[in-house]
LUMLUMDREN-2810 file (N, C-alpha, C; in Angstrom, 1 decimal):
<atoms>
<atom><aa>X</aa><ch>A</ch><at>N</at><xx>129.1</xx><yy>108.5</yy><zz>70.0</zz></atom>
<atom><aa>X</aa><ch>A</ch><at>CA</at><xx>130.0</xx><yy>107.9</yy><zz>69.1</zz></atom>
<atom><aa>X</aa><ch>A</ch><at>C</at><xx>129.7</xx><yy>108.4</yy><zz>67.7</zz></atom>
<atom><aa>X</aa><ch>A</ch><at>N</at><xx>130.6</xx><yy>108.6</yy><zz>67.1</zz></atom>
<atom><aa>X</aa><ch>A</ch><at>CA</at><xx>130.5</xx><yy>109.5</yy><zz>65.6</zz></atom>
<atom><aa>X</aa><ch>A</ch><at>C</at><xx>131.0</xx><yy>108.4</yy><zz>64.4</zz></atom>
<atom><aa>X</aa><ch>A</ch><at>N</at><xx>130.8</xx><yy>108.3</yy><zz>63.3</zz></atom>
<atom><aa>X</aa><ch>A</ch><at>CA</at><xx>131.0</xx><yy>107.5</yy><zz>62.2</zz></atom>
<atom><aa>X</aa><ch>A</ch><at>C</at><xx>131.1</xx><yy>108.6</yy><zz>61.1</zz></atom>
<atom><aa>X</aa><ch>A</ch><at>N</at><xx>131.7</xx><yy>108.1</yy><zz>60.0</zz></atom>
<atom><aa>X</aa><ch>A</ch><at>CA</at><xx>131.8</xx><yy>108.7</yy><zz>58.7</zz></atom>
<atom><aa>X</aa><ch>A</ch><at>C</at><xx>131.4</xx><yy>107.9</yy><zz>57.8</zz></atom>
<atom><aa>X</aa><ch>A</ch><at>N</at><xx>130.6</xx><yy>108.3</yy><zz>56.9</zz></atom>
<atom><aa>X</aa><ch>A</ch><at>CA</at><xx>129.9</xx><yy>107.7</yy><zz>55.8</zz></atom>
<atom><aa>X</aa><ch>A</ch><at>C</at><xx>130.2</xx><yy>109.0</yy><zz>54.9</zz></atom>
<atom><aa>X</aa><ch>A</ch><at>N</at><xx>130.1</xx><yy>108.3</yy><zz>53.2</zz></atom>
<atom><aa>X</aa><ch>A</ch><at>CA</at><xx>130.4</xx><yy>109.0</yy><zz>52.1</zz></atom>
<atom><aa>X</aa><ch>A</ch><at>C</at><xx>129.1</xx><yy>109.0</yy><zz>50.9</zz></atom>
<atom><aa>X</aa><ch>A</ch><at>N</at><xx>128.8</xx><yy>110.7</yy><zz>50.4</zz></atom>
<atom><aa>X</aa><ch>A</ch><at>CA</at><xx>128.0</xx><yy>110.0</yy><zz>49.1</zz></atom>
<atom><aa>X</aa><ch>A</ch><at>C</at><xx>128.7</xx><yy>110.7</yy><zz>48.2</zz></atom>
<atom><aa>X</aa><ch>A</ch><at>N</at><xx>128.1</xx><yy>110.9</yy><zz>46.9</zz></atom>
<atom><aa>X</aa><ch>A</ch><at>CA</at><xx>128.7</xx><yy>111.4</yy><zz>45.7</zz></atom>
<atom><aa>X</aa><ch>A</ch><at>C</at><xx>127.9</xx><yy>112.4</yy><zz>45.3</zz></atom>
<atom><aa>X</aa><ch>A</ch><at>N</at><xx>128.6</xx><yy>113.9</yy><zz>45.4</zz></atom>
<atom><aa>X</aa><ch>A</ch><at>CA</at><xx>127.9</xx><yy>115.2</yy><zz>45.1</zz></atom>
<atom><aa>X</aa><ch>A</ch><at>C</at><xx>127.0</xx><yy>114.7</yy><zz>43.5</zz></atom>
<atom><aa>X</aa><ch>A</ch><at>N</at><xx>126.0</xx><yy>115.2</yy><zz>43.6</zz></atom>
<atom><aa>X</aa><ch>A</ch><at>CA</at><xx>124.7</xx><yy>115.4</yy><zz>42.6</zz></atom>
<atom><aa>X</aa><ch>A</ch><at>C</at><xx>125.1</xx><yy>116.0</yy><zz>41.3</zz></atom>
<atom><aa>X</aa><ch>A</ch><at>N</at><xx>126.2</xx><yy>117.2</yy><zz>42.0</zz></atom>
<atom><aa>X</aa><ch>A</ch><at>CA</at><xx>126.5</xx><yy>118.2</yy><zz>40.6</zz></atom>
<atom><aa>X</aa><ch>A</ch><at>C</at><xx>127.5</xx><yy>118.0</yy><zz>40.1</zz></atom>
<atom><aa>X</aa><ch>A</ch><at>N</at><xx>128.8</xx><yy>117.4</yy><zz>40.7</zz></atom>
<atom><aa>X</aa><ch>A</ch><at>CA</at><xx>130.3</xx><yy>117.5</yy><zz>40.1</zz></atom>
<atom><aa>X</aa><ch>A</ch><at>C</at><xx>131.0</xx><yy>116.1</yy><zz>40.5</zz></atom>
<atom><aa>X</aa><ch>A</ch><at>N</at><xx>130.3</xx><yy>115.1</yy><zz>40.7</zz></atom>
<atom><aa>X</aa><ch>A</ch><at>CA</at><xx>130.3</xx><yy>113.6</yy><zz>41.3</zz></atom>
<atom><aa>X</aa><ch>A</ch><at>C</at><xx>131.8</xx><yy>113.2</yy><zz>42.1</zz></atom>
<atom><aa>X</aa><ch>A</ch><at>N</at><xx>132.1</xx><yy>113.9</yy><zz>42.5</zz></atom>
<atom><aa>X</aa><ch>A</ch><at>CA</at><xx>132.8</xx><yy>114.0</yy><zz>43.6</zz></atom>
<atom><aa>X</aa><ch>A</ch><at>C</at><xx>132.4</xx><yy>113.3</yy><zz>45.3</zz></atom>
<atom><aa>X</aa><ch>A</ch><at>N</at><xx>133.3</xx><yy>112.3</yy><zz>45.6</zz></atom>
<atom><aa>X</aa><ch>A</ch><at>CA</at><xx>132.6</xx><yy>111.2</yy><zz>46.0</zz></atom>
<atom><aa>X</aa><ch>A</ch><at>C</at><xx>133.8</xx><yy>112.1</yy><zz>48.0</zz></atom>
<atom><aa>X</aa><ch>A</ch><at>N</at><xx>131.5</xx><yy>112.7</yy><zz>48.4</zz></atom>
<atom><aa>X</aa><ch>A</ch><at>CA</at><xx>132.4</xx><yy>113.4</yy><zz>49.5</zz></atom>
<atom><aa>X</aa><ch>A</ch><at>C</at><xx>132.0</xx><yy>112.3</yy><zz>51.2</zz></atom>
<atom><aa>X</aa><ch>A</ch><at>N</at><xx>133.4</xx><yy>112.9</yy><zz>52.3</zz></atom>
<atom><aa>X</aa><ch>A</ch><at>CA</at><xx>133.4</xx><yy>112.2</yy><zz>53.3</zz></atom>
<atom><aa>X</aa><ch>A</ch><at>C</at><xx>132.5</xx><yy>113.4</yy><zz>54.4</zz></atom>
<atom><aa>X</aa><ch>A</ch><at>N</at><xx>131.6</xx><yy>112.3</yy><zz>55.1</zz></atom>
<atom><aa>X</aa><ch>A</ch><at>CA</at><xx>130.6</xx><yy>113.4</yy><zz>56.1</zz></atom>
<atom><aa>X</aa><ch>A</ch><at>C</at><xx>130.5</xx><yy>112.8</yy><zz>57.4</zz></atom>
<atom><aa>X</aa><ch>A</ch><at>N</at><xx>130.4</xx><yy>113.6</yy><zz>58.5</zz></atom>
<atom><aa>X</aa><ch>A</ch><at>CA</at><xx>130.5</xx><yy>112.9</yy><zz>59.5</zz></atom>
<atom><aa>X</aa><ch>A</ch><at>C</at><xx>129.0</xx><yy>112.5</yy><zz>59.7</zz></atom>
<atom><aa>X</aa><ch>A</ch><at>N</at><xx>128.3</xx><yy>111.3</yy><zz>60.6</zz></atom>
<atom><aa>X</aa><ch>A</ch><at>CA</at><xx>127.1</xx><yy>110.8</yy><zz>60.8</zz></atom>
<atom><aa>X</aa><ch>A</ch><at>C</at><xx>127.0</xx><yy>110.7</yy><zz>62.2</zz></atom>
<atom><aa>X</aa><ch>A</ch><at>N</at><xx>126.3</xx><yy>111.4</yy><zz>63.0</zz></atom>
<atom><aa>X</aa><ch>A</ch><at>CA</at><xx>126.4</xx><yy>111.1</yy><zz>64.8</zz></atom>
<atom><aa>X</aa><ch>A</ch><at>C</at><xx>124.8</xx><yy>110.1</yy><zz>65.2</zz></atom>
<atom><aa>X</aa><ch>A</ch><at>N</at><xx>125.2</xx><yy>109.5</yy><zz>65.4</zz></atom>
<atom><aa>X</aa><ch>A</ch><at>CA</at><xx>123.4</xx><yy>108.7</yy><zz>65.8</zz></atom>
<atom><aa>X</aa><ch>A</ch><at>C</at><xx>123.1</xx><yy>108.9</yy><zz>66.6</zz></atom>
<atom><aa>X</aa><ch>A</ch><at>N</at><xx>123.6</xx><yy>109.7</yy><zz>67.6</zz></atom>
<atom><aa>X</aa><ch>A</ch><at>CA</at><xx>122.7</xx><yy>110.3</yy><zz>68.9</zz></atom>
<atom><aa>X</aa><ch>A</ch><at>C</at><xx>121.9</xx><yy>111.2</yy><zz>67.7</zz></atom>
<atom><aa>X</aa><ch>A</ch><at>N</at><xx>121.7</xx><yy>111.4</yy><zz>66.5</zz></atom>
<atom><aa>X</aa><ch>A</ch><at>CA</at><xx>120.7</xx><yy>112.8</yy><zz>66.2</zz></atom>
<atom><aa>X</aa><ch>A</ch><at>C</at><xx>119.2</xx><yy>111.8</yy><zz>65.3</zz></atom>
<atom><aa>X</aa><ch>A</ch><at>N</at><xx>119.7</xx><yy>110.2</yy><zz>65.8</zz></atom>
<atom><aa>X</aa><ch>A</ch><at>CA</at><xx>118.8</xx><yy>109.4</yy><zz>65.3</zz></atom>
<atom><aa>X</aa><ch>A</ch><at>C</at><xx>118.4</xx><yy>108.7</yy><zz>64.0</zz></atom>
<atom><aa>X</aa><ch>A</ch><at>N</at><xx>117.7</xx><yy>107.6</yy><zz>64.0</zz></atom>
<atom><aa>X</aa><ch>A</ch><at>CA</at><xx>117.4</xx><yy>107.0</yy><zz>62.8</zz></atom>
<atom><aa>X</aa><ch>A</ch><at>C</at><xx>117.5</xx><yy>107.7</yy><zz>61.5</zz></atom>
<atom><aa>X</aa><ch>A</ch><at>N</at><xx>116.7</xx><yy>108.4</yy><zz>61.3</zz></atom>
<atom><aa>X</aa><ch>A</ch><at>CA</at><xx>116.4</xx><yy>108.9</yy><zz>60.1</zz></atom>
<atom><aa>X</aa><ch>A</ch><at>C</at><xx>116.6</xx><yy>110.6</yy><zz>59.9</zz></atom>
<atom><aa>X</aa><ch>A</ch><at>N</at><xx>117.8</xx><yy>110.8</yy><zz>59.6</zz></atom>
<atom><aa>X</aa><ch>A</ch><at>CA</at><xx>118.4</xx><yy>112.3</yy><zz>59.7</zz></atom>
<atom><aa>X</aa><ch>A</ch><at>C</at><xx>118.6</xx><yy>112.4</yy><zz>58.1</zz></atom>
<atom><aa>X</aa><ch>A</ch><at>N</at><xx>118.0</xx><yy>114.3</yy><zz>58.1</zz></atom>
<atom><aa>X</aa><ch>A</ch><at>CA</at><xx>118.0</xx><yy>114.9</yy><zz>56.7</zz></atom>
<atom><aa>X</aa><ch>A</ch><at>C</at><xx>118.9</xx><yy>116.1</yy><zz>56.8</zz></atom>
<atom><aa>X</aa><ch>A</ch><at>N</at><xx>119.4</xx><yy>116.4</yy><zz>56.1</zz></atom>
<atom><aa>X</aa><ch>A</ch><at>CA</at><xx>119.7</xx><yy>117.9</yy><zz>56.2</zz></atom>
<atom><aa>X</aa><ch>A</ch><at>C</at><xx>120.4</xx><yy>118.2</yy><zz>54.9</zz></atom>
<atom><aa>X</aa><ch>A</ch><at>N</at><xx>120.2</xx><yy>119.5</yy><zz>54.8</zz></atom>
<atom><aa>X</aa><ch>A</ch><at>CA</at><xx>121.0</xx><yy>120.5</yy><zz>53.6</zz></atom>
<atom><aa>X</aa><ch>A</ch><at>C</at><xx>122.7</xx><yy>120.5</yy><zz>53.7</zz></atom>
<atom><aa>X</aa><ch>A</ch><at>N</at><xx>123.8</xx><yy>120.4</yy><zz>52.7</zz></atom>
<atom><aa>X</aa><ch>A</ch><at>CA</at><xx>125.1</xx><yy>120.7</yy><zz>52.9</zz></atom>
<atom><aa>X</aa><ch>A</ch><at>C</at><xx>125.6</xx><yy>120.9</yy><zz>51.2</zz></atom>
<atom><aa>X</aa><ch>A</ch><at>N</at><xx>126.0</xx><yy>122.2</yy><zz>51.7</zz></atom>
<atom><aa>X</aa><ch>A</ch><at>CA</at><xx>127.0</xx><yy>122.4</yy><zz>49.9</zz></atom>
<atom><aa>X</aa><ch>A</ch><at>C</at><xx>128.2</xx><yy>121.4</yy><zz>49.6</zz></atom>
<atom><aa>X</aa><ch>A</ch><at>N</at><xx>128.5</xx><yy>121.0</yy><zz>48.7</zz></atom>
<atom><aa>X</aa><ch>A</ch><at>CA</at><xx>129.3</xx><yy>120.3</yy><zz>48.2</zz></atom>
<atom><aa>X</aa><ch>A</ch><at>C</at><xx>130.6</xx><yy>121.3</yy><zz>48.4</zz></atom>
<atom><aa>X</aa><ch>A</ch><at>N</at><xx>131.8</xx><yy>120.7</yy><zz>49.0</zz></atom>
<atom><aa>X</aa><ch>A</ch><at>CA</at><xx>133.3</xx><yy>121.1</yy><zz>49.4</zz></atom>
<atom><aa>X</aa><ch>A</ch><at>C</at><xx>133.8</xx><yy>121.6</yy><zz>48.5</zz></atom>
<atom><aa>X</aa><ch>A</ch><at>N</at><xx>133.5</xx><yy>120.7</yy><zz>47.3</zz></atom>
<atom><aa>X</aa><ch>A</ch><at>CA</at><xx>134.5</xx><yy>121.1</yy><zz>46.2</zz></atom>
<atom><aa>X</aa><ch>A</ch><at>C</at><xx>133.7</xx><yy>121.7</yy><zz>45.4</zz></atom>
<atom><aa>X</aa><ch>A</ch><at>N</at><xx>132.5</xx><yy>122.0</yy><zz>45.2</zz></atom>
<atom><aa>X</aa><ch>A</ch><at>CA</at><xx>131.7</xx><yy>122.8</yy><zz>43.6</zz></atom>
<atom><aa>X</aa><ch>A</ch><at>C</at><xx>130.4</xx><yy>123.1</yy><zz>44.6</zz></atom>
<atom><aa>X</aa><ch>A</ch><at>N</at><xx>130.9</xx><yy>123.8</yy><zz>45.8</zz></atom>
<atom><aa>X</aa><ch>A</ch><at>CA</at><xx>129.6</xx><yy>124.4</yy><zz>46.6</zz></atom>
<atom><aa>X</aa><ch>A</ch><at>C</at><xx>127.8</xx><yy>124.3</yy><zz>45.8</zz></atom>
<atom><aa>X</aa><ch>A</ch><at>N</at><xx>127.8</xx><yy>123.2</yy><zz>45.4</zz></atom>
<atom><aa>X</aa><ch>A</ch><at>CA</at><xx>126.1</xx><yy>123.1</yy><zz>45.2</zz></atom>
<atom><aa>X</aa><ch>A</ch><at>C</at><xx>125.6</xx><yy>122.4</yy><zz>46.0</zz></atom>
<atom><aa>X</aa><ch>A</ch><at>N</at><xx>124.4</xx><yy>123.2</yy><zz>46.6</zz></atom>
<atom><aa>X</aa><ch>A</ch><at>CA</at><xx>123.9</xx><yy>122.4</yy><zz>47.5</zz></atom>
<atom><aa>X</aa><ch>A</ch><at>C</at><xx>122.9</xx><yy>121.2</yy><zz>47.6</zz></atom>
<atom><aa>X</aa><ch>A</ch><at>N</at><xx>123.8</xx><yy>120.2</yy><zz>48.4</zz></atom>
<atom><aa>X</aa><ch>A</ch><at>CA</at><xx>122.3</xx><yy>119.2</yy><zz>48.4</zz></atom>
<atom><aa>X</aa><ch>A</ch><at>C</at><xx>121.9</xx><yy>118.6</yy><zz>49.6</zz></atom>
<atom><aa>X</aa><ch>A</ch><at>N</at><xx>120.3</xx><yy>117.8</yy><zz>49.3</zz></atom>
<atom><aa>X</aa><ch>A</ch><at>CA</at><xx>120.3</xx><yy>117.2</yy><zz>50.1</zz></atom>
<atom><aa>X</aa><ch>A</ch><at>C</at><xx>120.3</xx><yy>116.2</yy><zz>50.5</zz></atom>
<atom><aa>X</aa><ch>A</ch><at>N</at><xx>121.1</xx><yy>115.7</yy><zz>52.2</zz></atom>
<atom><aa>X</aa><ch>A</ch><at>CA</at><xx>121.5</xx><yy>114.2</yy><zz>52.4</zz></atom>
<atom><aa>X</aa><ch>A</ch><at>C</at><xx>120.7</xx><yy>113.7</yy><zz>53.5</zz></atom>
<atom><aa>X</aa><ch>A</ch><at>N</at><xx>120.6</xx><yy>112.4</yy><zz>53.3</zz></atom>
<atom><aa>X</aa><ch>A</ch><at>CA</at><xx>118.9</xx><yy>112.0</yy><zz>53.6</zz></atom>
<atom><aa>X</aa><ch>A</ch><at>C</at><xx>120.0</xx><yy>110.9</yy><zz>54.4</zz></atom>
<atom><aa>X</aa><ch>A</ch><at>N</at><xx>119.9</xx><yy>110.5</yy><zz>55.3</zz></atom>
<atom><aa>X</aa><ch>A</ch><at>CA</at><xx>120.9</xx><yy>109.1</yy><zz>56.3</zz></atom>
<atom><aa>X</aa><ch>A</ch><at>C</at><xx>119.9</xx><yy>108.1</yy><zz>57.1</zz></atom>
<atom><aa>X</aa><ch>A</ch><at>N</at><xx>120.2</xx><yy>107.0</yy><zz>57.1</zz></atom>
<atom><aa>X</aa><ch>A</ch><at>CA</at><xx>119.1</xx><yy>105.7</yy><zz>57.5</zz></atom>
<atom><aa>X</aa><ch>A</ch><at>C</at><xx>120.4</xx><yy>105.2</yy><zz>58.6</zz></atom>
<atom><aa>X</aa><ch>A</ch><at>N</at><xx>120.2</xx><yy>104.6</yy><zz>59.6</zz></atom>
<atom><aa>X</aa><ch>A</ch><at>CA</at><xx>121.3</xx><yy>104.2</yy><zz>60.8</zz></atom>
<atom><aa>X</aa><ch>A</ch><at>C</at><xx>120.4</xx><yy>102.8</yy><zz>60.7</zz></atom>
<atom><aa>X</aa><ch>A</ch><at>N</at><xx>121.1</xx><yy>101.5</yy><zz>60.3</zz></atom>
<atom><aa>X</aa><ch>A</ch><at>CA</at><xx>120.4</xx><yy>100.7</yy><zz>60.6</zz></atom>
<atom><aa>X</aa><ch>A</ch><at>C</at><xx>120.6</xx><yy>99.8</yy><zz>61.9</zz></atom>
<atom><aa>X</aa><ch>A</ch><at>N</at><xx>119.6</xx><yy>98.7</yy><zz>62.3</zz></atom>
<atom><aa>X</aa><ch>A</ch><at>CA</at><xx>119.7</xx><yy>98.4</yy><zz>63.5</zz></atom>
<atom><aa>X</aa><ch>A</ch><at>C</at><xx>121.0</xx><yy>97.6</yy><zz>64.2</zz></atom>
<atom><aa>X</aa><ch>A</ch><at>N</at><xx>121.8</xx><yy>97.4</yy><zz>62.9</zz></atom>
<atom><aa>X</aa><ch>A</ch><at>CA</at><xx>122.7</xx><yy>96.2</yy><zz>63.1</zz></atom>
<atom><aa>X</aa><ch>A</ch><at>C</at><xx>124.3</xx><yy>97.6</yy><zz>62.8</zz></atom>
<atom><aa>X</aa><ch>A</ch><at>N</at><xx>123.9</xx><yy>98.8</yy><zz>62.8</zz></atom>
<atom><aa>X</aa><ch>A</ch><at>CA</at><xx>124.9</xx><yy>99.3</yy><zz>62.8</zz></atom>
<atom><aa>X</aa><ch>A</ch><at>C</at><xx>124.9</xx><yy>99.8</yy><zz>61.1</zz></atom>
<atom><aa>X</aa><ch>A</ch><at>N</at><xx>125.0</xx><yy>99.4</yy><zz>60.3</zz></atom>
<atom><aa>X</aa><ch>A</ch><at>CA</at><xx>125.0</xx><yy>100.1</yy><zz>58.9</zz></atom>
<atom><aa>X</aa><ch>A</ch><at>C</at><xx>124.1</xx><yy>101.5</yy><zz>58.8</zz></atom>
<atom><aa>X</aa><ch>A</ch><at>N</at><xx>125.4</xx><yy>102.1</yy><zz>57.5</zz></atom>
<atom><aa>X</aa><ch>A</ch><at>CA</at><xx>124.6</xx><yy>103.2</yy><zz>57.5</zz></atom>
<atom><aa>X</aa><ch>A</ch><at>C</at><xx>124.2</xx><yy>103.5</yy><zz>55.9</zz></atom>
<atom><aa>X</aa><ch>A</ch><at>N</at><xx>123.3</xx><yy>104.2</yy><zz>55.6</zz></atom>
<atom><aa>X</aa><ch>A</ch><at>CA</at><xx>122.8</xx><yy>104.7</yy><zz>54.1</zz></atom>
<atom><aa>X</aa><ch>A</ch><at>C</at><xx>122.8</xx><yy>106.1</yy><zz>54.1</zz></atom>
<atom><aa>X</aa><ch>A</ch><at>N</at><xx>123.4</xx><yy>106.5</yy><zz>53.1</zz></atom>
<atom><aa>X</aa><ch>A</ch><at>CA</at><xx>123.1</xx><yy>107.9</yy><zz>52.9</zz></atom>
<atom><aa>X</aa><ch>A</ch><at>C</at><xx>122.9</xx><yy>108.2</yy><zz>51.2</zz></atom>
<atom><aa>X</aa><ch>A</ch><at>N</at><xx>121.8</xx><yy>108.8</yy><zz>51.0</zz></atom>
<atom><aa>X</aa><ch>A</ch><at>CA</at><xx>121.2</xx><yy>109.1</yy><zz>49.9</zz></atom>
<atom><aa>X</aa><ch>A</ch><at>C</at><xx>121.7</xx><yy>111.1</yy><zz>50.0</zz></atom>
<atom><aa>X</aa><ch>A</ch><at>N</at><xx>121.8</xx><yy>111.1</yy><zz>48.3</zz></atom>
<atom><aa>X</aa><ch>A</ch><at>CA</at><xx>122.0</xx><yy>112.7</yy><zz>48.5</zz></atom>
<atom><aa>X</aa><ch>A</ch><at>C</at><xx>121.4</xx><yy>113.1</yy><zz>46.8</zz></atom>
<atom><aa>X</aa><ch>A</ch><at>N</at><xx>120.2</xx><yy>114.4</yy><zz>46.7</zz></atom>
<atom><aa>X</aa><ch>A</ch><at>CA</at><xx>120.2</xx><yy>114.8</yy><zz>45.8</zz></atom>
<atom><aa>X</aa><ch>A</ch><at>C</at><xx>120.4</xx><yy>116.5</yy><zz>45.3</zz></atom>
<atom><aa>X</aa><ch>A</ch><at>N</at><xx>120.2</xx><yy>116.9</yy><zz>44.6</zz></atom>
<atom><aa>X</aa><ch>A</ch><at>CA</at><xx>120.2</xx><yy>118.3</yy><zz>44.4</zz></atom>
<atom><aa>X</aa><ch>A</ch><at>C</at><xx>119.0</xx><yy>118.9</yy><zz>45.0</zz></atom>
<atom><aa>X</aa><ch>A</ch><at>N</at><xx>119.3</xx><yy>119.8</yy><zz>45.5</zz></atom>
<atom><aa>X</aa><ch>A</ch><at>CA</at><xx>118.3</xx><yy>120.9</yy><zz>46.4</zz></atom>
<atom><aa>X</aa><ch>A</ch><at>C</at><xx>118.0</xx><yy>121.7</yy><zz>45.4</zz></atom>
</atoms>
């Protein structure tokens, strides 16, 4: 099952949509350029137990 959660690019605050899969677990990081002003950051995602999700994002 796949969900979409949103954070707000670091460099051009552009508030972007990302998919989240929780088969890849609790606490997932990864690198992704920004859509609209390709700078890259990084997005840090928390799945919590009750279903909520967190996603933190800074400049790489």
């Amino acid at each position: 099952m796949q969900h979409d959660g949103t954070y707000i690019c670091d460099s051009c605050g552009e508030q972007i949509v990302v998919p989240i899969d929780p088969s890849e677990g609790e606490q997932q990081q990864y690198t992704e350029d920004c859509p609209v002003c390709c700078h890259p950051n990084v997005i840090r995602v928390s799945l919590g137990s009750a279903g909520n999700v967190i996603i933190d994002c800074c400049s790489e």
